[in-house]
N, C-alpha and C positions, 0 to 999 in steps of 0.2 A: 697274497700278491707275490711273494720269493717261489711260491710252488709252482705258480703260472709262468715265470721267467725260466725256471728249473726245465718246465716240460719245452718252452717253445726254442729253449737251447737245444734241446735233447732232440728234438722234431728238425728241426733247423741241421743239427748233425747230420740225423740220418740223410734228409736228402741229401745236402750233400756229398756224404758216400752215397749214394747212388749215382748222383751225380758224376763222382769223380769215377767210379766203379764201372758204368756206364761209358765213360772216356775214354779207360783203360783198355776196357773190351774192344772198344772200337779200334785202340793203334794195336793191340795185339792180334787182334784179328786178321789185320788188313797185313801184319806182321808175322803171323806164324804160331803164336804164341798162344802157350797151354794156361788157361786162367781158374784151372777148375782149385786149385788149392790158395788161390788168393781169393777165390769169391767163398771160397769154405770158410776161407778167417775172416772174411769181412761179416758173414752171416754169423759166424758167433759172435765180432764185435759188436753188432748191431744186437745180438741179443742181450749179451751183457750192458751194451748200454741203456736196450729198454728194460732191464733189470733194474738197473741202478735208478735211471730215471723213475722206474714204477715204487722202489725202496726209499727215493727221495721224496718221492710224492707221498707217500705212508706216511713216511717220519713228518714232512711240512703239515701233512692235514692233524697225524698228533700233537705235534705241536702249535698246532693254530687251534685243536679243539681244546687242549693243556689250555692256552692262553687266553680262552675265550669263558674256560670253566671258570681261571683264575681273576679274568675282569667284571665276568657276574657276580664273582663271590665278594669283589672288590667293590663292586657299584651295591649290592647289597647290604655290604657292611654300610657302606658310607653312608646308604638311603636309610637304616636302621638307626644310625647315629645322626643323622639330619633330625630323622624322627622325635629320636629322645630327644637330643636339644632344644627342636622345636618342641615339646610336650615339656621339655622344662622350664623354657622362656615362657609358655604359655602360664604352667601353674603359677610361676614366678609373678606375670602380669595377673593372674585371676588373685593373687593376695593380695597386690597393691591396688586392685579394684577395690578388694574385699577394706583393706587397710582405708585407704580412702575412701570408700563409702561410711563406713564405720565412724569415721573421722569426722567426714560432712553429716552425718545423721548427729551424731555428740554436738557439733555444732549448731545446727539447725533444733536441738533442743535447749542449747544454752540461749540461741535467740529467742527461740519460743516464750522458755522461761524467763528472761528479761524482758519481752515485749509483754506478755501476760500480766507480770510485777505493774512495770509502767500503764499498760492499761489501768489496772485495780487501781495505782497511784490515784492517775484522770480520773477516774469513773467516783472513786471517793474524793479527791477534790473539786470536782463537778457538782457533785452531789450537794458539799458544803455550800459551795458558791452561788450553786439554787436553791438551798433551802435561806441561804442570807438574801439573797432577790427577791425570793417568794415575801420573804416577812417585810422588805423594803415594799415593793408592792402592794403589801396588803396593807404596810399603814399610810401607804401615798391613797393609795387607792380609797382608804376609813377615810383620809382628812380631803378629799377630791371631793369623794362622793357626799358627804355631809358640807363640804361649801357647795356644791352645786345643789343640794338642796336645798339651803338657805337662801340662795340665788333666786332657786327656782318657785319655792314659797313665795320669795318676796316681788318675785316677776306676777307671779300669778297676782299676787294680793293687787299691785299696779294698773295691771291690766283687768284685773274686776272691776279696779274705782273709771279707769279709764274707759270702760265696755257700759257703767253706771253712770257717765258721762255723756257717754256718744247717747247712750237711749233718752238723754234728756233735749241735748240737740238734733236727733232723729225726731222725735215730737215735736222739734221746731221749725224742721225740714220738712215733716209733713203738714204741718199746716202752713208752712211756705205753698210747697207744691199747689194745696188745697184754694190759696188765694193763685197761684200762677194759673191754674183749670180756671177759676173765673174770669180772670185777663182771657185768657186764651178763647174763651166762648164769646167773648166781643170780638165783631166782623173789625171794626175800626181798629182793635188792638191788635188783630193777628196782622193786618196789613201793617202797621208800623212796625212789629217785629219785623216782620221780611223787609220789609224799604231798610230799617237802621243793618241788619245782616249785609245788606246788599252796599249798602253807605261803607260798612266797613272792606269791604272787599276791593271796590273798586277804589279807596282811599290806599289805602296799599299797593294796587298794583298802579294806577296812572298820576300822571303831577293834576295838580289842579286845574292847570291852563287847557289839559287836553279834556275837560269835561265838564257839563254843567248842571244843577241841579232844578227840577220844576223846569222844563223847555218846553212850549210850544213849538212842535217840531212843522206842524201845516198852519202854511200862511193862513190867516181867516181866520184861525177856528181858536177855541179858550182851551182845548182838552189839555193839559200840560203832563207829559209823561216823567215819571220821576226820576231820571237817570237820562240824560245822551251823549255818549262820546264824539267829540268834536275828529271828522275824518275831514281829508284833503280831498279839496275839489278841482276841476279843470282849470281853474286861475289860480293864483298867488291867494286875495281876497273871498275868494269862494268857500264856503262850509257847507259839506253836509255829513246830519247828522243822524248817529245809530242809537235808535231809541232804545231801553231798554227797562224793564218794569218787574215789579216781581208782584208774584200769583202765591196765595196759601191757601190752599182747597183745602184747613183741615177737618172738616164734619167727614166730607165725602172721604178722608183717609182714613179717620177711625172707624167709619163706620165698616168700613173695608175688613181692619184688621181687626175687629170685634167677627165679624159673619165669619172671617178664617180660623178664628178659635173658637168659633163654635163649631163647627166641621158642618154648617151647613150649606150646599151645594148651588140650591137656589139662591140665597140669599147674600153670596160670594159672587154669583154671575150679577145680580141686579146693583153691587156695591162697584162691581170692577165699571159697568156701562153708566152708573151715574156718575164715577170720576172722569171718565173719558169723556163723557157729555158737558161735566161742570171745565175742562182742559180745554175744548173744542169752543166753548164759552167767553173762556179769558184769552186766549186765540185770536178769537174774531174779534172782541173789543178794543186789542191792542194794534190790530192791524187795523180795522177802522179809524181808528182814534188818532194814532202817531206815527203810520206809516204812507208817506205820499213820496215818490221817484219826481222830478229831483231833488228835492230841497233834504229828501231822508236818503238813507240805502236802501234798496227794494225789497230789506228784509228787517223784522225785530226782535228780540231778545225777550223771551219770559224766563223769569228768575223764580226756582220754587229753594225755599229756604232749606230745605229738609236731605241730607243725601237719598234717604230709603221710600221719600215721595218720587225724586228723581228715576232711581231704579224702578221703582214701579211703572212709570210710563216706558222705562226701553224694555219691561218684561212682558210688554202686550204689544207681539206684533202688529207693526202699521200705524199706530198710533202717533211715533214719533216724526213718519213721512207725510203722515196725512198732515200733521201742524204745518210741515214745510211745504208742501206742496200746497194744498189747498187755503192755507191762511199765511205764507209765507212767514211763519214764527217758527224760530230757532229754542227750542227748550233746554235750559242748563240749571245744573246743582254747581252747589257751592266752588265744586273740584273742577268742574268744567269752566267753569266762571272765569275762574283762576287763571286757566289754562289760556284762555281765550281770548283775556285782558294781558295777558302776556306776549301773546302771537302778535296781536296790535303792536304794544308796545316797542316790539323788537321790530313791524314793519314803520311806524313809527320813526325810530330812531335812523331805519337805512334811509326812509328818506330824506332826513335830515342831511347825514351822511352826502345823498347825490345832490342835496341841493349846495348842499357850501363846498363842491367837491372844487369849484372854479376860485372858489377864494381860497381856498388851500393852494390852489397851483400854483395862485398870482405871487401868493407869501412868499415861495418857495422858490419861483425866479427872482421875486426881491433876495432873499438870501444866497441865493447862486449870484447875485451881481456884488453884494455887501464880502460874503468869501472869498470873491477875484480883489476887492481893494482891501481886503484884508492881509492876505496874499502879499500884495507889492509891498505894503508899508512891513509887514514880517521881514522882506527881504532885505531893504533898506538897514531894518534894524539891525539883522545878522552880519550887514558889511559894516555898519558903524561898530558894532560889538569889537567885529575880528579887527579892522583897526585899532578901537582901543588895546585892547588885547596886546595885539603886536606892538603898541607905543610903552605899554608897559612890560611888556618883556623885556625890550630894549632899556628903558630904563632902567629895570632891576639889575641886567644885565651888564651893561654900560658904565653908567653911575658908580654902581658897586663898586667895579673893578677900578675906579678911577681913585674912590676914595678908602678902596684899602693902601691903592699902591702910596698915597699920599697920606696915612694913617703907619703904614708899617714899620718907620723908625722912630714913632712913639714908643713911649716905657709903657706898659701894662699893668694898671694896680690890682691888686688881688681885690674880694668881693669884701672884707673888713675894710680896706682903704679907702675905697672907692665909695662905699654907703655915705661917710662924713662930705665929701664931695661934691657929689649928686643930688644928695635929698637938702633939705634946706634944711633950715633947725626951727625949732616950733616954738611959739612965744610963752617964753615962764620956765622954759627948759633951763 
C-alpha cells in the first residue's frame, strides 16, 4: 500500500511539472524568453524522479515480498505449533479416554464379580429354600392325599350303602308306577286325575266366590260341567258363565308315542288322526253339553292335564283353529291355564276398581270437607297456643324481675346452709 502512495506521489509530481513547465512556456513565450535549458533540467528532474520513484518501488516490493516471506514463515510456524499442541491435547485426551475406559471396564468387572457372587448367593439360597418347600409339600401333600383318601373310601363305602338303598326303594317305585299304569288304564281314574289337576289350578289362581264347582251351565238340561267361572253380566244381578272341563285322551297319546319310537310312518299318521279325531270328540261334547249364549260365553275351555299332550295339539297345524272355529272350544295346558285365569283375574279386579270408583270419590269429598274443618280448629289452636305463649313469656319475664328486685337485699346462704333449711328432717333422724 506505501508503494501505491510512493508511485501516485511521484505521478502527481510529474504532472504537475508539466503542468507548471507548460505555464512557464506560455508567459515566456508570449515574453521572449529562451526555455530550452530549463526544460533540459526539468527533463532530467523528471527522470531522476522517475528513477527514484522506480528504486522506491524496487525497494517497497522487496520489502513487501521480505515481509510476506516473513508472515508465511510466521503463520507456518504458528500453524506447525497449533498442530503439535493440538496432536498433544489430543494424545493427552486419547490417555484419559484410554485411563477411563480402563477404569470403567475394572469397574464394571468389579460389578460383574459382585453381582455374579450375589447371584450364586440367590441361586443357593433359592435352592435351599426349595428344596425346604419341596419336602413341606411333599409331606402336606403324603398327609392331604392319604385323608382324602380316607374320605374318599369312606364316601364311597356311604354312597354304596346309599346306591343299596335307593335300589330297594327303586323296587318300590316301581311297583308304585306298576299300580299308578293300572289307575291310569281306568277311563273314571284318568278323568279325576285331570278334574283334581285342574281343581288345583284354578284354586290358586281365583277366590272361591268367583267360581263354582259341578254347574249346570244350560237352563233345562242335567249335563253339569265341572268347573265355571263366574263372569260379569249386563246387570248388577246377572251371571254368566265360562265353562270349563278337562279332557285326557291318554290311550290315543301313547299310543302316538309308542308308533314314534318305533319309526313306523304309517302307523304315526293313523295315531296323530285318531288323536285329533278322539280331540274333535271331546270338543263337540263340551260345546254341546255346557255351552248355550246367553246364560254361558260363546265359547268353552278343554283342559288336557299334560304340557307335551298340549304341544302336540299346536304341533298339527289347524287342529287348534278348527276346535275354535268349528266347536267354539278353547284348548289349554296347565301353563296356559294359568296364564288365562290370571288375565280374568286382573280384568276382574279392574272392574271392581270402575265399579266402586264413585264411592272412592264420595269418601274423598267427605275428606276434602273434614280437612277444611280441620283446618279452622288447627288455626284456633295456633292463636290460643301463641297466646299462651306470650302470657308466659310475660310472666317469666315480668314476675321474675319483680321478685328479684324484692329478693336482692336478702343475705344468700351457701349450699351446706341452706340444705338444713329447705329440706325438712326425716323421722328417727
Amino acid at each position: 500500500m506505501g508503494t501505491t502512495v510512493l508511485l501516485f506521489c511521484a505521478v502527481a509530481a510529474s504532472v504537475l511539472a508539466c503542468v507548471l513547465s507548460l505555464s512557464i512556456r506560455n508567459q515566456m513565450g508570449q515574453g521572449g524568453i529562451d526555455l530550452s535549458p530549463f526544460q533540459s533540467d526539468m527533463r532530467d528532474e523528471f527522470a531522476r524522479n522517475r528513477k527514484e520513484a522506480s528504486e522506491t518501488a524496487q525497494s517497497q516490493r522487496e520489502e513487501l515480498r521480505n515481509n510476506l516471506g516473513a508472515f508465511e514463515k510466521r503463520l507456518d510456524d504458528n500453524a506447525k505449533a497449533q498442530q503439535d499442541l493440538l496432536r498433544e491435547r489430543f494424545e493427552d485426551l486419547l490417555k484419559q479416554l484410554h485411563n477411563q475406559g480402563k477404569q470403567s471396564l475394572d469397574a464394571v468387572k468389579d460389578v460383574r464379580e459382585t453381582v455374579e457372587k450375589q447371584l450364586k448367593e440367590i441361586r443357593d439360597d433359592n435352592g435351599k429354600r426349595l428344596e425346604e418347600m419341596r419336602k413341606t409339600v411333599d409331606e402336606k401333600l403324603q398327609d392331604t392325599l392319604e385323608k382324602r383318601l380316607g374320605e374318599s373310601f369312606k364316601q364311597v363305602s356311604e354312597r354304596l350303602e346309599l346306591v343299596h338303598q335307593g335300589l330297594g326303594e327303586m323296587q318300590t317305585i316301581a311297583s308304585g308306577v306298576g299300580d299308578l299304569k293300572k289307575v291310569l288304564t281306568n277311563v273314571k281314574t284318568k278323568g279325576i286325575l285331570g278334574e283334581y289337576q285342574l281343581a288345583n289350578i284354578i284354586e290358586q289362581m281365583l277366590p272361591r266366590e268367583q267360581y263354582e264347582e259341578n254347574v249346570a251351565t244350560r237352563p233345562g238340561s242335567n249335563e253339569r260341567v265341572e268347573f265355571a267361572v263366574r263372569m260379569p253380566g249386563n246387570s248388577a244381578n246377572e251371571v254368566v258363565w265360562l265353562p270349563i272341563d278337562s279332557k285326557f285322551p291318554l290311550n290315543g297319546y301313547e299310543t302316538l308315542l309308542a308308533a314314534r319310537e318305533s319309526g313306523d310312518a304309517s302307523a304315526i299318521e293313523a295315531a296323530e288322526k285318531a288323536l285329533t279325531s278322539t280331540l274333535e270328540k271331546f270338543a263337540k261334547d263340551i260345546s254341546t253339553k255346557y255351552v248355550e249364549a246367553p246364560y254361558t260365553t260363546d265359547f268353552g275351555v278343554m283342559f288336557l292335564p299334560i304340557e307335551s299332550l298340549y304341544a302336540e295339539v299346536l304341533r298339527h297345524p289347524g287342529v287348534f283353529e278348527t276346535l275354535q272355529r268349528k266347536y267354539r272350544i278353547t284348548v289349554t295346558g296347565p301353563t296356559t291355564m294359568s296364564a288365562l285365569l290370571n288375565s280374568l283375574q286382573m280384568g276382574f279386579r279392574t272392574l271392581a276398581v270402575t265399579k266402586r270408583s264413585s264411592e272412592v270419590w264420595k269418601i274423598l269429598e267427605e275428606v276434602k270437607t273434614e280437612f277444611g274443618k280441620f283446618s279452622t280448629h288447627l288455626e284456633k289452636v295456633d292463636s290460643n297456643l301463641a297466646k299462651a305463649k306470650k302470657s308466659l313469656e310475660e310472666l317469666r319475664n315480668t314476675r321474675t324481675n319483680v321478685m328479684q328486685r324484692k329478693l336482692r337485699d336478702v343475705a344468700t346462704l351457701d349450699a351446706g346452709s341452706s340444705d338444713p333449711v329447705l329440706l325438712p328432717e326425716e323421722p328417727g333422724s
